[in-house]
TIDORO-112033 format. One record per residue (C-alpha): residue number from 0; x, y, z. Coordinates in pm, 1 decimal, padded with zeros to 6 digits, always signed. Each point is the difference from the previous one (the first is absolute). Layout:
# TIDORO-112033
- NUM_X_Y_Z
...
***
This chain:
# TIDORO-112033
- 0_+01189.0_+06571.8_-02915.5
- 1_+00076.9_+00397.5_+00052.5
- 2_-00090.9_+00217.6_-00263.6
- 3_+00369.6_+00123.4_-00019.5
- 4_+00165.3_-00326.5_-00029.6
- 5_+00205.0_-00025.9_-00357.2
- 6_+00152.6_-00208.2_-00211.8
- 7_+00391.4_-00105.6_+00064.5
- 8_+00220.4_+00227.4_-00272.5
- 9_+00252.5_-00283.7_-00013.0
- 10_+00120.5_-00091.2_-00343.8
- 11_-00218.2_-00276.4_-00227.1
- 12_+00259.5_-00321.0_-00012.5
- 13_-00097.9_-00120.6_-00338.9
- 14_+00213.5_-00290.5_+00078.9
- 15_-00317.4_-00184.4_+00188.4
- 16_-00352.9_-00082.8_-00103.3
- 17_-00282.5_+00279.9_+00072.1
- 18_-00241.6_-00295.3_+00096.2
- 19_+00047.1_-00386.7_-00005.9
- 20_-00013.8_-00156.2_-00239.7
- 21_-00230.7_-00283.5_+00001.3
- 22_-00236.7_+00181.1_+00061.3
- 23_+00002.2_+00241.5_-00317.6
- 24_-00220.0_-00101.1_-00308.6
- 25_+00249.5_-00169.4_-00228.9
- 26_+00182.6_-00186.9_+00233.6
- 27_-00313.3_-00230.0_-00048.3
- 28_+00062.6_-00062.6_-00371.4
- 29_+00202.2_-00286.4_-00150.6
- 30_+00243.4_+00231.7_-00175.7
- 31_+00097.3_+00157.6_+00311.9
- 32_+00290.7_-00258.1_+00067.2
- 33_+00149.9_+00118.0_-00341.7
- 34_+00082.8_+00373.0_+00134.7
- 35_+00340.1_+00046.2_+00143.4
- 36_-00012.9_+00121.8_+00326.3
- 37_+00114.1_+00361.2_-00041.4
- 38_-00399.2_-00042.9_-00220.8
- 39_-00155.5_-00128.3_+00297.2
- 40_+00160.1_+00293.2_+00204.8
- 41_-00107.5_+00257.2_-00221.9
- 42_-00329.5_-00104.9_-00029.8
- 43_-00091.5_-00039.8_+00366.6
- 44_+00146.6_+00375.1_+00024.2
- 45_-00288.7_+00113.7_-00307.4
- 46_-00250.2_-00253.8_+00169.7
- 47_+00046.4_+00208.8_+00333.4
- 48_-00025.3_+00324.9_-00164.0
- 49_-00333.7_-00117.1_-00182.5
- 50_-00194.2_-00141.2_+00315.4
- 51_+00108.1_+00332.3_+00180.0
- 52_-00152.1_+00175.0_-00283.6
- 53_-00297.4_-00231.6_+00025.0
- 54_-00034.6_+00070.8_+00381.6
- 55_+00010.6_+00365.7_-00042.7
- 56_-00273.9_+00015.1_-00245.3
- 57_-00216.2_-00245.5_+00205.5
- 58_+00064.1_+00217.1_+00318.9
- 59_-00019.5_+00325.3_-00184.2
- 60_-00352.6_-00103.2_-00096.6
- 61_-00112.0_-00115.3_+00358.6
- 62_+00107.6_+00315.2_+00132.3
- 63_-00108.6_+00253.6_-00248.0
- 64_-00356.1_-00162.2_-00088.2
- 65_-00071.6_-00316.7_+00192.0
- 66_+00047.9_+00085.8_+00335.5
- 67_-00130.5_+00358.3_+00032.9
- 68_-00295.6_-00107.2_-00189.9
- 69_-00044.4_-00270.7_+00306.8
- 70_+00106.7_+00207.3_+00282.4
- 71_-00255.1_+00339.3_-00110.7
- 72_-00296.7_-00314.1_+00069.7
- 73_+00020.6_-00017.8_+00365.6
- 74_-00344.1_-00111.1_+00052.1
- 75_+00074.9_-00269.0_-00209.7
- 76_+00291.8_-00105.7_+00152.5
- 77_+00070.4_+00103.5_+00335.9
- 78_+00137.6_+00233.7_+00116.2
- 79_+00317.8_-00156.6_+00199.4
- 80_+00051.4_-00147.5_-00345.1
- 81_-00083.9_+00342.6_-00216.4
- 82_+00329.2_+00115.8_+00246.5
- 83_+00202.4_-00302.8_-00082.6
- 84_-00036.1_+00037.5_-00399.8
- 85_+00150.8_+00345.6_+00029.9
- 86_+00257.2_-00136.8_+00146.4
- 87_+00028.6_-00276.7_-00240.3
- 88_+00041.6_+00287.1_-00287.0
- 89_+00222.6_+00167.2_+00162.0
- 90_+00246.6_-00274.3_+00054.0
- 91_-00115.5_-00061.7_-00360.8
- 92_+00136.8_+00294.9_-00109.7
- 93_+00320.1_-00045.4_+00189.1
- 94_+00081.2_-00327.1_-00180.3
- 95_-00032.7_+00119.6_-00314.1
- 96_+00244.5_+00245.1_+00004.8
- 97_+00211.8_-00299.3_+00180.4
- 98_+00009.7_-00184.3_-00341.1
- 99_-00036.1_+00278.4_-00209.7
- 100_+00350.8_+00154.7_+00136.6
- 101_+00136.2_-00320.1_-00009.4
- 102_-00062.1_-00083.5_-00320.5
- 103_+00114.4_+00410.0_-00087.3
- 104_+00342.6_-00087.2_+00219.3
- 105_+00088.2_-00343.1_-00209.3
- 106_-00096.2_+00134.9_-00341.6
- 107_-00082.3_+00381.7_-00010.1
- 108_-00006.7_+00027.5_-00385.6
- 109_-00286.9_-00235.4_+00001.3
- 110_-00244.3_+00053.1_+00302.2
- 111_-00117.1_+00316.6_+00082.6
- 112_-00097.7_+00108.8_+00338.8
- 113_-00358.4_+00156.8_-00113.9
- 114_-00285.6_-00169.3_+00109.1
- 115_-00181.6_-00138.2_-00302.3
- 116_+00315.3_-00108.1_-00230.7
- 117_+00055.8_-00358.9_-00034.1
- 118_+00279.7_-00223.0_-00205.0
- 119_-00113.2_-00336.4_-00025.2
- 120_-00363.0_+00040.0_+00139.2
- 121_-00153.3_+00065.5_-00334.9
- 122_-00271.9_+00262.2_+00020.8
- 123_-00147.6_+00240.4_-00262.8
- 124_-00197.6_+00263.7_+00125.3
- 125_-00324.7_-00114.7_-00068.3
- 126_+00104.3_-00280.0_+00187.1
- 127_+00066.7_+00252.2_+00287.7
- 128_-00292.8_+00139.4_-00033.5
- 129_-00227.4_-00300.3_-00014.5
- 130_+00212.3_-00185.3_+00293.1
- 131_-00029.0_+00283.6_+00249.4
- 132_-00380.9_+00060.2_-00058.1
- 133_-00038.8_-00399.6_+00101.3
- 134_+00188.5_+00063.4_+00272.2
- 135_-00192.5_+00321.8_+00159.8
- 136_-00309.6_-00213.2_+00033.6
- 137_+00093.5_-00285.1_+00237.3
- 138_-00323.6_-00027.0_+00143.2
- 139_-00147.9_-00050.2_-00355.3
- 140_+00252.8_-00245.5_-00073.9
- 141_+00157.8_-00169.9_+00324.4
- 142_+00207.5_-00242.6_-00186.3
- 143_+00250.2_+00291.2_+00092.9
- 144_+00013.6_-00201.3_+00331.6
- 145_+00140.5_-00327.8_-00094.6
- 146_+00264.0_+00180.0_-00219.9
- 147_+00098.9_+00213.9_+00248.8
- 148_-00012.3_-00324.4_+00248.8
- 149_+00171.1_-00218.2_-00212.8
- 150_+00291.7_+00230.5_-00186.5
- 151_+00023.9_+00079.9_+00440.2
- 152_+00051.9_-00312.1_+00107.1
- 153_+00257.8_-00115.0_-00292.4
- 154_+00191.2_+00318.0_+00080.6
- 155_+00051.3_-00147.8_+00341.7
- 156_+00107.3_-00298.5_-00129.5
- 157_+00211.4_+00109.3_-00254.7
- 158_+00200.4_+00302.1_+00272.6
- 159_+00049.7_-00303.1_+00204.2
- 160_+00168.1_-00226.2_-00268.4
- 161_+00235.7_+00321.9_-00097.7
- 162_+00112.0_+00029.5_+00370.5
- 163_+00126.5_-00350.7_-00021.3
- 164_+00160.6_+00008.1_-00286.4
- 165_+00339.6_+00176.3_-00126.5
- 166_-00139.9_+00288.1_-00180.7
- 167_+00187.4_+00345.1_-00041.5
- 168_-00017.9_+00194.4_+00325.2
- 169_-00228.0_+00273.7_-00091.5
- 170_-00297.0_-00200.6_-00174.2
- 171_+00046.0_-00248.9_+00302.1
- 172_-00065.4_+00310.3_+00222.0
- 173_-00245.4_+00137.2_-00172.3
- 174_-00187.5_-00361.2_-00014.8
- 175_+00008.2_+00051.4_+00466.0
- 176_-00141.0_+00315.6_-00041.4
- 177_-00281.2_-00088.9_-00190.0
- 178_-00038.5_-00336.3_+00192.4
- 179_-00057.1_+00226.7_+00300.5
- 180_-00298.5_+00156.5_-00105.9
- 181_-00183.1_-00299.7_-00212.8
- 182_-00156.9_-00183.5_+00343.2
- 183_-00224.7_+00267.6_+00054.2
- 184_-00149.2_+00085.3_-00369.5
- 185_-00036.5_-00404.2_-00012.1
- 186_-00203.0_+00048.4_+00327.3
- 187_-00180.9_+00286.7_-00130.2
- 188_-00103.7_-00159.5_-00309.5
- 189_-00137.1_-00316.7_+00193.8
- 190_-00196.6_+00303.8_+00190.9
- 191_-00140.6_+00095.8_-00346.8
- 192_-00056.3_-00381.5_-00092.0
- 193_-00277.6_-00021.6_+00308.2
- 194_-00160.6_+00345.9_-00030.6
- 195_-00028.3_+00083.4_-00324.6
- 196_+00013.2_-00334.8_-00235.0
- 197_-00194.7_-00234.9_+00214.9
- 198_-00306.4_+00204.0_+00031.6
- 199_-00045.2_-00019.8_-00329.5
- 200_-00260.5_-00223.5_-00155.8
- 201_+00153.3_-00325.2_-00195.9
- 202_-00057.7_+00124.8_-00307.8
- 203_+00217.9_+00291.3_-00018.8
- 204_+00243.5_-00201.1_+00182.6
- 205_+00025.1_-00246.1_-00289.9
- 206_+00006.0_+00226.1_-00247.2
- 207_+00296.3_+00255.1_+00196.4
- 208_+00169.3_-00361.5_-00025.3
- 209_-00018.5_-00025.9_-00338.4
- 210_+00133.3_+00363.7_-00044.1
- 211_+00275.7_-00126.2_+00250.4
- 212_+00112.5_-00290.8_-00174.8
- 213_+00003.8_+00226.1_-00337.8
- 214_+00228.0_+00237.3_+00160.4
- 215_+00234.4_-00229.6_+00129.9
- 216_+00045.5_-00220.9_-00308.2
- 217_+00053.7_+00321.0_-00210.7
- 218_+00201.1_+00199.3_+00218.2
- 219_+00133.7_-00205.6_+00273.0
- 220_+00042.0_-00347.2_-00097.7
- 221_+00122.3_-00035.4_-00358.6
- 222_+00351.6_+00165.7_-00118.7
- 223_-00132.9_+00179.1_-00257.7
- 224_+00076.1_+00354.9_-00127.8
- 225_+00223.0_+00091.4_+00293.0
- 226_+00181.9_-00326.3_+00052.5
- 227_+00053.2_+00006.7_-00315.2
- 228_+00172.9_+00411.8_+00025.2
- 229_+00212.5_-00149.3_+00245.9
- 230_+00147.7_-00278.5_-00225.1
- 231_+00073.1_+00185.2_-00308.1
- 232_+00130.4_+00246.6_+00197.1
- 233_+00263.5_-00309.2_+00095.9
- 234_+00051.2_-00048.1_-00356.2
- 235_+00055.9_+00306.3_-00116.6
- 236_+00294.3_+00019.4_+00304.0
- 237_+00124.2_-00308.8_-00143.3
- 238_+00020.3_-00040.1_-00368.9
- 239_+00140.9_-00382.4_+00006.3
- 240_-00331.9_-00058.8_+00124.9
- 241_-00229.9_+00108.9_-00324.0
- 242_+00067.4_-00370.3_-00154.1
- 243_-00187.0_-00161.5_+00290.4
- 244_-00287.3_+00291.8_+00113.6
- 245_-00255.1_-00098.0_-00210.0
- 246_-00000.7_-00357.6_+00169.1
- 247_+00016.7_+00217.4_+00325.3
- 248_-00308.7_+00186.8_-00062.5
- 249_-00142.4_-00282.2_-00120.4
- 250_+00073.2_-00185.9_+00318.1
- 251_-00092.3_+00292.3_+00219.0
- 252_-00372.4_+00055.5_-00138.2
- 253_-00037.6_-00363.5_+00066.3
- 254_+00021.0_+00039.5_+00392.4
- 255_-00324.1_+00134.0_+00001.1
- 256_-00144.1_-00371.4_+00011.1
- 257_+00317.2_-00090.8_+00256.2
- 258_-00110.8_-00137.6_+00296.7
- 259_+00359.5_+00070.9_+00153.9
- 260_+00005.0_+00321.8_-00110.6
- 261_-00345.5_+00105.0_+00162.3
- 262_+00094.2_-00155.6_+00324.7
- 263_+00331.8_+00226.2_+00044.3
- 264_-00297.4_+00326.2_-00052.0
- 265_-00270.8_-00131.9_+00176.3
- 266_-00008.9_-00330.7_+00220.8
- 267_-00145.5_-00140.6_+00372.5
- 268_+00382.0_+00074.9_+00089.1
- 269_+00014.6_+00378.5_-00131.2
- 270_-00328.1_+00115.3_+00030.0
- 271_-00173.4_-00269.8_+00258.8
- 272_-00289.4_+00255.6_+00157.6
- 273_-00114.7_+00095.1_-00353.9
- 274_-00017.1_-00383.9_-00099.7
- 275_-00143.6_-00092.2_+00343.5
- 276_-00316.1_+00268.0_-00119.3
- 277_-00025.3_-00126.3_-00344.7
- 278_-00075.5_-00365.2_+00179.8
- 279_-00267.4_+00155.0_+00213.7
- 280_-00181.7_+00173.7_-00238.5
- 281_-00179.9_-00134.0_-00325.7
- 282_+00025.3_+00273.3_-00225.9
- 283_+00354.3_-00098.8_-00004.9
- 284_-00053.1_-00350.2_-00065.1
- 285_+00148.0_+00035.5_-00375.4
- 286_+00306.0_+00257.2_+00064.7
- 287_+00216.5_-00320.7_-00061.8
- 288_-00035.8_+00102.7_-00359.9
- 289_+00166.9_+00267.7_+00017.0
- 290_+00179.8_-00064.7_+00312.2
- 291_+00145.5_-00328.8_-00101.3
- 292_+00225.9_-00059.9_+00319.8
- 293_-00358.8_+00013.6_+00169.3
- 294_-00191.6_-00317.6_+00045.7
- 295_-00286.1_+00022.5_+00247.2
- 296_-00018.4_-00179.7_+00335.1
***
């Protein structure tokens, strides 16, 4: 994708959903066929904002600690693969701003365009701090590789759900853009799969799976502290709603044990060459527990 290429200036049409909506969080709750459908509406418009909140801050980190960190260890890597990680960030970079001006064009009161701020991500700055020192030591703690294979992968499979679905114009075009560039970083992460986490002995393996697992059930799997940002944020749009969003948050905290739920994150269908790993390799042999769509073959 050329560096100069831009987002469409066309007006938002906040007359159509941001991202469909069986796929977003509380579309898997019981309660969700009580909302009128101008709730369901507005919610898939929040629910869009939030995961292109969550993608920027995922990316930003890749590209501002993960990656260089990776691609300054040549001897380690590779070269041809120290010169594809620089192109990763790069592109990294580029999609951030993507979703960050997005977000800035549909609500500019409430996102910011300065790298850093965040809405529904919660995060302190210790948490800052602590998250971005984990994340400038890759090689101490390669788990970084299976998040950045598996949040990859999804990406993929959520960009290509979004193109075939009715979504308003400019987060459907923003979802091809992004599509575009998401084959190579999956390839480069399998790259980074075989030379730097399979030379290592089983033992760090299994315990970098543990860490993995952690990570995902407390920041990837569960709708906790953002999920739960984006609903209130619902509520507080929609006062006849008050009555019934304690049952909602209720409802939504309980999808972290949701099979259903897990499956439209991370399944064989959405993220198949991360699963297809997890069978070959036995530190992964437990990730189901965290992972619940995941049973091994």
């Amino acid at each position: 994708m050329p560096a100069e290429a831009v987002m469409p200036r066309a007006e938002i049409d906040f007359s159509r959903p941001f991202f469909p909506a069986h796929l977003a969080a509380l579309s898997f709750v019981p309660s969700w066929r009580l909302l009128e459908d101008r709730h369901r509406l507005r919610y898939s418009q929040l629910y869009a904002l939030y995961l292109n909140e969550q993608t920027v801050f995922f990316e930003e980190l890749l590209a501002t600690n993960v990656l260089p960190a990776l691609y300054q260890r040549p001897d380690r890597i590779g070269a041809d693969l120290a010169n594809d990680l620089r192109q990763f960030e790069t592109e990294e970079r580029r999609h951030s701003r993507w979703f960050r001006e997005l977000n800035h064009r549909v609500d500019p009161q409430r996102f910011r365009l300065e790298e850093g701020s965040y809405v529904f991500v919660p995060m302190t700055a210790r948490t800052k701090a602590v998250t971005a020192w984990f994340a400038r030591h890759p090689f101490t703690f390669p788990c970084w590789i299976w998040l950045m294979l598996l949040q990859e992968e999804r990406s993929i499979a959520v960009g290509r759900e979004c193109l075939r679905q009715d979504i308003e114009p400019a987060f459907r075009e923003l979802h091809r853009k992004h599509l575009a560039d998401e084959i190579d970083h999956v390839r480069w992460d399998l790259k980074l799969v075989e030379r730097i986490w399979r030379p290592l002995p089983l033992w760090k393996r299994r315990l970098q799976a543990k860490l993995f697992g952690f990570m995902m059930a407390e920041f990837f799997t569960s709708p906790k502290r953002a999920a739960k940002a984006v609903l209130q944020a619902l509520i507080n749009e929609h006062p006849e709603l008050q009555s019934l969003g304690p049952q909602l948050h209720l409802e939504l905290r309980a999808l972290s044990h949701s099979r259903d739920y897990h499956a439209s994150l991370y399944s064989r269908e959405t993220t198949p060459r991360c699963f297809a790993l997890f069978d070959e390799l036995p530190e992964f042999r437990n990730v189901g527990r965290h992972l619940l769509a995941y049973e091994r073959r």
